[in-house]
N, CA, C and O atoms as a GROMACS GRO file, in nm:
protein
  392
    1UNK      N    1  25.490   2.814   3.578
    1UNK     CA    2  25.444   2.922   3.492
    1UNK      C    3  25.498   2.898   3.351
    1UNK      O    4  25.614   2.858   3.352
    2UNK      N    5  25.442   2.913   3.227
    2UNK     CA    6  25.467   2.893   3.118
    2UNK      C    7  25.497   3.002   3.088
    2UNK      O    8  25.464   3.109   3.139
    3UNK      N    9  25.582   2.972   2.972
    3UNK     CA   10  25.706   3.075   2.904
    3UNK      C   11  25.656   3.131   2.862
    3UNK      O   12  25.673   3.250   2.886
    4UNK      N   13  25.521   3.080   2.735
    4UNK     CA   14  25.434   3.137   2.613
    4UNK      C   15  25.292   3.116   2.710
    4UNK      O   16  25.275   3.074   2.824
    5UNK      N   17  25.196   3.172   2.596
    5UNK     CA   18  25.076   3.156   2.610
    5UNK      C   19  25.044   3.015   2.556
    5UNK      O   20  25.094   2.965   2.455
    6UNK      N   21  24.921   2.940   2.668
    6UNK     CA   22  24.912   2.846   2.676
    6UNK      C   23  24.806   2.826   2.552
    6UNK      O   24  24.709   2.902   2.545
    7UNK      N   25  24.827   2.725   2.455
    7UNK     CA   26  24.702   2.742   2.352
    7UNK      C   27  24.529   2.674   2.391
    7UNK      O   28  24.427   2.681   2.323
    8UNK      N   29  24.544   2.634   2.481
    8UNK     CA   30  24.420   2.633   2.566
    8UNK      C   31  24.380   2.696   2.680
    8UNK      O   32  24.459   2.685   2.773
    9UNK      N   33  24.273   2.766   2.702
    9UNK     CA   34  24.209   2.842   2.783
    9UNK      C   35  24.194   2.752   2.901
    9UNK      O   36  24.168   2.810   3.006
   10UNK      N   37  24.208   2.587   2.908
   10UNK     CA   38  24.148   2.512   3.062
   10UNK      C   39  24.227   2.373   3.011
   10UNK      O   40  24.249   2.312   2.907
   11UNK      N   41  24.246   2.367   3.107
   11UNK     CA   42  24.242   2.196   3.094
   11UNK      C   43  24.145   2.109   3.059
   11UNK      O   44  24.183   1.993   3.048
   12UNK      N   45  23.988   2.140   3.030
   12UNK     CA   46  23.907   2.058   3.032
   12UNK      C   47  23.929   2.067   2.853
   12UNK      O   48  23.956   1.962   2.795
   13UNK      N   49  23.912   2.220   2.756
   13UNK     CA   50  23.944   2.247   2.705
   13UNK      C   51  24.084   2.152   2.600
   13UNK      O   52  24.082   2.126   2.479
   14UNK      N   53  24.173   2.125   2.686
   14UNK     CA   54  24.286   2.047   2.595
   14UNK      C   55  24.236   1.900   2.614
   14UNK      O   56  24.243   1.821   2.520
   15UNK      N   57  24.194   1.870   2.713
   15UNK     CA   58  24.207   1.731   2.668
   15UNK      C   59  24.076   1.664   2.574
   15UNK      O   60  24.079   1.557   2.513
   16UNK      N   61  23.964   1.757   2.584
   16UNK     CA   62  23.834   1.746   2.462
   16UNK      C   63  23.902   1.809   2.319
   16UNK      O   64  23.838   1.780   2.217
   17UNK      N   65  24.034   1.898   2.298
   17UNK     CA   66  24.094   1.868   2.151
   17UNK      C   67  24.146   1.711   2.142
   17UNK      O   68  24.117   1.637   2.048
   18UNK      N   69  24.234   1.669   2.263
   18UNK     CA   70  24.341   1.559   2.209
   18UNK      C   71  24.284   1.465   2.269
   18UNK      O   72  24.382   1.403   2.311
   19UNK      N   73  24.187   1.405   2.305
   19UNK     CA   74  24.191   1.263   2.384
   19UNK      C   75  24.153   1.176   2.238
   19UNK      O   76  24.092   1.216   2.139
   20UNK      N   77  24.213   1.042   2.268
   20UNK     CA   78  24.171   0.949   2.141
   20UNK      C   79  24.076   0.847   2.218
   20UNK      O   80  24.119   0.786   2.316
   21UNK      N   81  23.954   0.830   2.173
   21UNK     CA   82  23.898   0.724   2.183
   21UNK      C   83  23.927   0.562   2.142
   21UNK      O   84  23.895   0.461   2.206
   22UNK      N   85  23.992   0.572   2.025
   22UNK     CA   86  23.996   0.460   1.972
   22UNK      C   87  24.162   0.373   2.089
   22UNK      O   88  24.274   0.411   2.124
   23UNK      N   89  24.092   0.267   2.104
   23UNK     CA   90  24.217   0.160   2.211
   23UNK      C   91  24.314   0.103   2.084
   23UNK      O   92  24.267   0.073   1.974
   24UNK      N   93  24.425   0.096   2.112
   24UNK     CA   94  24.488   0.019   2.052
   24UNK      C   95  24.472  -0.124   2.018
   24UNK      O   96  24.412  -0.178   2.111
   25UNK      N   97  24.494  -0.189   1.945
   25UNK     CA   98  24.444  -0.308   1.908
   25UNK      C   99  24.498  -0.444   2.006
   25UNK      O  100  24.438  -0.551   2.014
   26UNK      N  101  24.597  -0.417   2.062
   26UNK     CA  102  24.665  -0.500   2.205
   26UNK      C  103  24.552  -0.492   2.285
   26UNK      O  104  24.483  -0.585   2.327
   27UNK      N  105  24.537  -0.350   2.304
   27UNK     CA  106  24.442  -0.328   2.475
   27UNK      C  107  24.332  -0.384   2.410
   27UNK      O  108  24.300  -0.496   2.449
   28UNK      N  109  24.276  -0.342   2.334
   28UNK     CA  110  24.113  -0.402   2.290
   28UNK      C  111  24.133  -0.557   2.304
   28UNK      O  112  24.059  -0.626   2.373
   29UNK      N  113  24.241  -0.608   2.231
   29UNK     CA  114  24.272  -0.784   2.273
   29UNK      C  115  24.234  -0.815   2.432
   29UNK      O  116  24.159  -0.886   2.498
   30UNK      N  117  24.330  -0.720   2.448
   30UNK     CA  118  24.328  -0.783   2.677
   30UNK      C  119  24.146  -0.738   2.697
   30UNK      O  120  24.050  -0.811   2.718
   31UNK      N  121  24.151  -0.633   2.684
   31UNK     CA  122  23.975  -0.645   2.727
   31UNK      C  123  23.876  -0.712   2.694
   31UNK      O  124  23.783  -0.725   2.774
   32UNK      N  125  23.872  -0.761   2.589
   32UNK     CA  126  23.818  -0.867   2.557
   32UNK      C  127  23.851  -0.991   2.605
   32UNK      O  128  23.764  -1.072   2.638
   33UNK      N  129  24.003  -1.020   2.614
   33UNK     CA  130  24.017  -1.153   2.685
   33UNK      C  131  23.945  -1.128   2.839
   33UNK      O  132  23.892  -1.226   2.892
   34UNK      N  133  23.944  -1.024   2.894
   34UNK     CA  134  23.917  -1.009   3.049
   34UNK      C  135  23.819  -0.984   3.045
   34UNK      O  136  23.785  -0.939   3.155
   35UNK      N  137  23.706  -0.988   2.946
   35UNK     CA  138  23.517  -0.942   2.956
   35UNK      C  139  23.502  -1.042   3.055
   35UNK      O  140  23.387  -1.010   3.088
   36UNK      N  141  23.526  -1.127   3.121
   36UNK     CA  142  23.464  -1.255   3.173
   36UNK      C  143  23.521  -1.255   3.333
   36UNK      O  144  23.454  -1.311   3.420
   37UNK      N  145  23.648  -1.189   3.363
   37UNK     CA  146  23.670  -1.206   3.498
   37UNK      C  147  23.596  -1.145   3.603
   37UNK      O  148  23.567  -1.193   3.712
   38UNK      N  149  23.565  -1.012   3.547
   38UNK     CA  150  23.465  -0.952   3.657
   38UNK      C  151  23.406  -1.045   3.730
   38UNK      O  152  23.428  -1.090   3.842
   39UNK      N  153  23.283  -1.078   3.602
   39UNK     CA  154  23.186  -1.218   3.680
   39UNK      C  155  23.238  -1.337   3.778
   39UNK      O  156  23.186  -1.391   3.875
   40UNK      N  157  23.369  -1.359   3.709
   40UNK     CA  158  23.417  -1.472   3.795
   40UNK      C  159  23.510  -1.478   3.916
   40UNK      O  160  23.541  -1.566   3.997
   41UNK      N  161  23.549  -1.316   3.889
   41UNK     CA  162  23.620  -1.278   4.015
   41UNK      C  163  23.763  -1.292   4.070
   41UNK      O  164  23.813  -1.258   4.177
   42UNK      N  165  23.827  -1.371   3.929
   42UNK     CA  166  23.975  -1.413   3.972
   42UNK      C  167  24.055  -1.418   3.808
   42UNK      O  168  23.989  -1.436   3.705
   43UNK      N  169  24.140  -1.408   3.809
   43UNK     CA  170  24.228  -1.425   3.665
   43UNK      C  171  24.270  -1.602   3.654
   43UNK      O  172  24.296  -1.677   3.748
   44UNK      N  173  24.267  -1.622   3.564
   44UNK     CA  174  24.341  -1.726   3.508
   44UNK      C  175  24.501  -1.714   3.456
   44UNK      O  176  24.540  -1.621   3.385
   45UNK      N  177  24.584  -1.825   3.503
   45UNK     CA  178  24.714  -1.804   3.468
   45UNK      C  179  24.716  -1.773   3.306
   45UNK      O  180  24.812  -1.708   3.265
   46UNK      N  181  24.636  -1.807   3.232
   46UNK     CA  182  24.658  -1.740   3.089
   46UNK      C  183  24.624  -1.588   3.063
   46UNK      O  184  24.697  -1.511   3.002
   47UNK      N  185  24.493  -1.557   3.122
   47UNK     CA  186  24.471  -1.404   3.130
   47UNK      C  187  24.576  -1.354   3.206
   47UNK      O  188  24.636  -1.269   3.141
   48UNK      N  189  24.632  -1.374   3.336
   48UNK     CA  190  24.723  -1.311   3.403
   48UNK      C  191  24.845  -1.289   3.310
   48UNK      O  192  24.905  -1.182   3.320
   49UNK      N  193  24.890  -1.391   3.213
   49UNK     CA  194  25.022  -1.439   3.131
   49UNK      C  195  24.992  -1.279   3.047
   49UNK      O  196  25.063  -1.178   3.046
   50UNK      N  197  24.841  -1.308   2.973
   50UNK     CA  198  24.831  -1.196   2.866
   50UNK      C  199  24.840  -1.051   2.881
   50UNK      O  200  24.871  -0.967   2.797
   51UNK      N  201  24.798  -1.034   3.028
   51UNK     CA  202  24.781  -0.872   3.096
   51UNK      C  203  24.930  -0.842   3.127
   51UNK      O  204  24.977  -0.730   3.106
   52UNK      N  205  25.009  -0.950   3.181
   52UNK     CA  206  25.178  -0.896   3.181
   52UNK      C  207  25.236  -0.927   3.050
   52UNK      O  208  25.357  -0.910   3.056
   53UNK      N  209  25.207  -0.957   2.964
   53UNK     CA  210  25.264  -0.935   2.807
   53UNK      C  211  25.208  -0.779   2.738
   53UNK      O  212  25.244  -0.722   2.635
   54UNK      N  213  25.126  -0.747   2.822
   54UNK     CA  214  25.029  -0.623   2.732
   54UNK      C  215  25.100  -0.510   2.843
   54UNK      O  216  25.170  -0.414   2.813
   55UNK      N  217  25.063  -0.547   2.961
   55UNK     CA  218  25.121  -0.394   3.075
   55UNK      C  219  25.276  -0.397   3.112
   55UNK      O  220  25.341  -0.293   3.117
   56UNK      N  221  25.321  -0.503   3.134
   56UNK     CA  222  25.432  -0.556   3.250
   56UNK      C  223  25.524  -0.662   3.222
   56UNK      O  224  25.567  -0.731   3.315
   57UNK      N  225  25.563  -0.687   3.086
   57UNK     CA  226  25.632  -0.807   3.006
   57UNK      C  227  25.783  -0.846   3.157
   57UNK      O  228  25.840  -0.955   3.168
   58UNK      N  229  25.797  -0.776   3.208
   58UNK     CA  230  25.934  -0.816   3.288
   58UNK      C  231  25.915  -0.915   3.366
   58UNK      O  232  25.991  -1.010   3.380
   59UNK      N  233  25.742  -0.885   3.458
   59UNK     CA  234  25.704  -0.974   3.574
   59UNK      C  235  25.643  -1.136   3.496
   59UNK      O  236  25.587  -1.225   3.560
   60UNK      N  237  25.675  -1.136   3.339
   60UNK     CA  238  25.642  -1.271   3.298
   60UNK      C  239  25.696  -1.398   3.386
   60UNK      O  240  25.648  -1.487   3.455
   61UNK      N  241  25.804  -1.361   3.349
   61UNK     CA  242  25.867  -1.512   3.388
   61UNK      C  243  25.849  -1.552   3.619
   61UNK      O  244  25.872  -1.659   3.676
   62UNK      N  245  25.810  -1.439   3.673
   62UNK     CA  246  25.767  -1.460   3.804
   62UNK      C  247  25.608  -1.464   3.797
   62UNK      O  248  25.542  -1.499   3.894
   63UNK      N  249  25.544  -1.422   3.668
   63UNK     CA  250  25.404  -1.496   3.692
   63UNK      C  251  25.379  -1.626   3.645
   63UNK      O  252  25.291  -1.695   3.697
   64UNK      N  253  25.476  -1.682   3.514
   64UNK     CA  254  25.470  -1.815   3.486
   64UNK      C  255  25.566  -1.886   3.604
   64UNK      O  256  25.584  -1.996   3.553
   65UNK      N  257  25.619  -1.887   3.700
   65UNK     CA  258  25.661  -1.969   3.741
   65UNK      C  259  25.546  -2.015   3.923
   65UNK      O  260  25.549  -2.092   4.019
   66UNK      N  261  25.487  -1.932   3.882
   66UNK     CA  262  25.376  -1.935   3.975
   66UNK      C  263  25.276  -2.104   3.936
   66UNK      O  264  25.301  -2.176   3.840
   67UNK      N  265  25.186  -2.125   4.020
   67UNK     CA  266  25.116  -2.238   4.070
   67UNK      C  267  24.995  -2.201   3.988
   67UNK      O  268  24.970  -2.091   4.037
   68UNK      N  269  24.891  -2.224   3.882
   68UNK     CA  270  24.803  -2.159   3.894
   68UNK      C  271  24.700  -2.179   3.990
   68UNK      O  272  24.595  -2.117   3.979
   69UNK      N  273  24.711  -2.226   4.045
   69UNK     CA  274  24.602  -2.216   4.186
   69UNK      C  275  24.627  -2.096   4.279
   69UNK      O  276  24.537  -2.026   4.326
   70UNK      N  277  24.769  -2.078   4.302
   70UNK     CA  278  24.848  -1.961   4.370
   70UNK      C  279  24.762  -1.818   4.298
   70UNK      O  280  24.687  -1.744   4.363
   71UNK      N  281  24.792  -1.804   4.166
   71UNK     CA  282  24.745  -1.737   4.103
   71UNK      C  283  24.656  -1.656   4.101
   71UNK      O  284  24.655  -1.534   4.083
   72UNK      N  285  24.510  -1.797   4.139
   72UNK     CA  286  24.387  -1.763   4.114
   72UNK      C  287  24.335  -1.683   4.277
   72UNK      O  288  24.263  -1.585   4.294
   73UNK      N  289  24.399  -1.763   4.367
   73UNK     CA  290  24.377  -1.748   4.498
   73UNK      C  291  24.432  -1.563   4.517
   73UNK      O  292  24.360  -1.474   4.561
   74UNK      N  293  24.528  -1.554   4.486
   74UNK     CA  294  24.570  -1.378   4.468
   74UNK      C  295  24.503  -1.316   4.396
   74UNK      O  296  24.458  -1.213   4.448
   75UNK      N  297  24.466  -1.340   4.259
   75UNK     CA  298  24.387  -1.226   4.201
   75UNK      C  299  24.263  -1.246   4.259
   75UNK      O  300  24.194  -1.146   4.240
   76UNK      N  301  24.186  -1.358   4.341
   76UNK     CA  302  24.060  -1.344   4.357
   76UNK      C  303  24.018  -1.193   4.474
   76UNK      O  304  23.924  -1.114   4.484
   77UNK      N  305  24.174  -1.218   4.555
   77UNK     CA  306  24.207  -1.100   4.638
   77UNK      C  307  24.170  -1.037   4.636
   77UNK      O  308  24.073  -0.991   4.696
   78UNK      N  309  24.287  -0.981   4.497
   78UNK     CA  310  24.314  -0.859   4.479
   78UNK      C  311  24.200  -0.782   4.391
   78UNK      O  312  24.147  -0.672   4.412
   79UNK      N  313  24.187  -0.845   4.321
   79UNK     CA  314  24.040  -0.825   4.248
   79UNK      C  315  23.905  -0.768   4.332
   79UNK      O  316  23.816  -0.698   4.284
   80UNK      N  317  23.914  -0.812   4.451
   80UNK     CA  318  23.798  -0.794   4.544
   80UNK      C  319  23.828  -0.653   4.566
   80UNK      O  320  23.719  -0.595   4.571
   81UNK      N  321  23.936  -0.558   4.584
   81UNK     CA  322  23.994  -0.450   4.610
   81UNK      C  323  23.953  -0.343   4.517
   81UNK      O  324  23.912  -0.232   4.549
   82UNK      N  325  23.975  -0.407   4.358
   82UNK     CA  326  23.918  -0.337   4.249
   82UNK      C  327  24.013  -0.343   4.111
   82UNK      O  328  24.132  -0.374   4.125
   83UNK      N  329  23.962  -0.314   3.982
   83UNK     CA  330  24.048  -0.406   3.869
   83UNK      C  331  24.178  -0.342   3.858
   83UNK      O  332  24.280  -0.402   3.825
   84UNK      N  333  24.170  -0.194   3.890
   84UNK     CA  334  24.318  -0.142   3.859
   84UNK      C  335  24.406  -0.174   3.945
   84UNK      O  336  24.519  -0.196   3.902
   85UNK      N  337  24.381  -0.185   4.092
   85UNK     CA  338  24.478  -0.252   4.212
   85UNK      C  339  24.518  -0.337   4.171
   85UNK      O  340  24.641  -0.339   4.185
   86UNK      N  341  24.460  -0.461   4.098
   86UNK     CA  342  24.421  -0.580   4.131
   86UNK      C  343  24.573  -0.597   3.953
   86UNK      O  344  24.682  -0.655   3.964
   87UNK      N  345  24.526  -0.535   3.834
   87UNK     CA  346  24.648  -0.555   3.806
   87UNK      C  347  24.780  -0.502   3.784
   87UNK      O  348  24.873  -0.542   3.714
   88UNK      N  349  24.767  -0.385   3.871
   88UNK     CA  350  24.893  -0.301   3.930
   88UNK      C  351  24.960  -0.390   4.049
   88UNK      O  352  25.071  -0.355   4.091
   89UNK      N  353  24.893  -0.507   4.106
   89UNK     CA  354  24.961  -0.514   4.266
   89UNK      C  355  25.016  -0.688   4.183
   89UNK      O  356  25.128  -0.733   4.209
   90UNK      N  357  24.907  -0.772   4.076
   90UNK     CA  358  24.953  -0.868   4.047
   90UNK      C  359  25.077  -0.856   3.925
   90UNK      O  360  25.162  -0.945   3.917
   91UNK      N  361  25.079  -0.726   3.823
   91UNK     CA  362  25.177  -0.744   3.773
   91UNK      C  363  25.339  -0.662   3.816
   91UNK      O  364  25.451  -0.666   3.765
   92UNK      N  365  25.300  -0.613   3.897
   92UNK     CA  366  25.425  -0.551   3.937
   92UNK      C  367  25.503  -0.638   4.033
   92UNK      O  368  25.621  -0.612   4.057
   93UNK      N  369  25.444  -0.736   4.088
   93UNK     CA  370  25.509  -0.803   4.195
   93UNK      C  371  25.518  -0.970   4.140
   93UNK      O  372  25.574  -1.060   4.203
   94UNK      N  373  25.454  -0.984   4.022
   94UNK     CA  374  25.482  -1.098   3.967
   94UNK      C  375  25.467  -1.225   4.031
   94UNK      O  376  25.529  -1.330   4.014
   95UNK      N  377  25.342  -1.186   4.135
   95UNK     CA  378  25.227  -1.312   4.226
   95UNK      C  379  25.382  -1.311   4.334
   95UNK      O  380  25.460  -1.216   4.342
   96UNK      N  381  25.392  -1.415   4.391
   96UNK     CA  382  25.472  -1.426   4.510
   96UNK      C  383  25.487  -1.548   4.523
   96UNK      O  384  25.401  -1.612   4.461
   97UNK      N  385  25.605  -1.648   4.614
   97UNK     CA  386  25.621  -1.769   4.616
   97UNK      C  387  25.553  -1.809   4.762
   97UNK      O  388  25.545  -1.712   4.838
   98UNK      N  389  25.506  -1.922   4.809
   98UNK     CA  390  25.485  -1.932   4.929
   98UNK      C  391  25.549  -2.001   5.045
   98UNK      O  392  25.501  -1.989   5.158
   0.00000   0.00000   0.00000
């Protein structure tokens, strides 16, 4: 329960005052580098490198020490699952050794 009165009548209400359309100029970079994986269905160790420099800078050095074949073979995975899984499950875990 709020203390004051809430200055919006709804939630649908606040977030049509504050949402920003415009992406930051990083994210617009990564999406653009990633216009192309959909189609192809798997990341490249350089796109993978760029999406954990943009979301997940910690899991760098466990995604560069990865195989890129390893790589490609996981995101083709995970990707199949869907794009936000796919780089929530590859950058948080920083691919895996085998």
């Amino acid at each position: 329960m709020p203390l004051n009165k809430l200055p919006y009548p709804t939630l649908d209400a606040l977030i049509k005052k504050n949402i920003v359309h415009d992406e930051d100029l990083k994210t617009l970079q990564t999406i653009r580098l990633l216009s192309t994986v959909k189609k192809r269905g798997c990341l490249r160790k350089e796109e993978l490198i760029a999406v954990c420099y943009w979301k997940s800078p910690r899991a760098i050095r466990l995604v560069e020490s990865n195989h890129a074949s390893l790589l490609r073979r996981v995101s083709k995975r995970a990707w199949s699952v869907g794009l936000g899984l796919a780089v929530n499950f590859i950058t948080s875990r920083g691919i895996y050794k085998d």
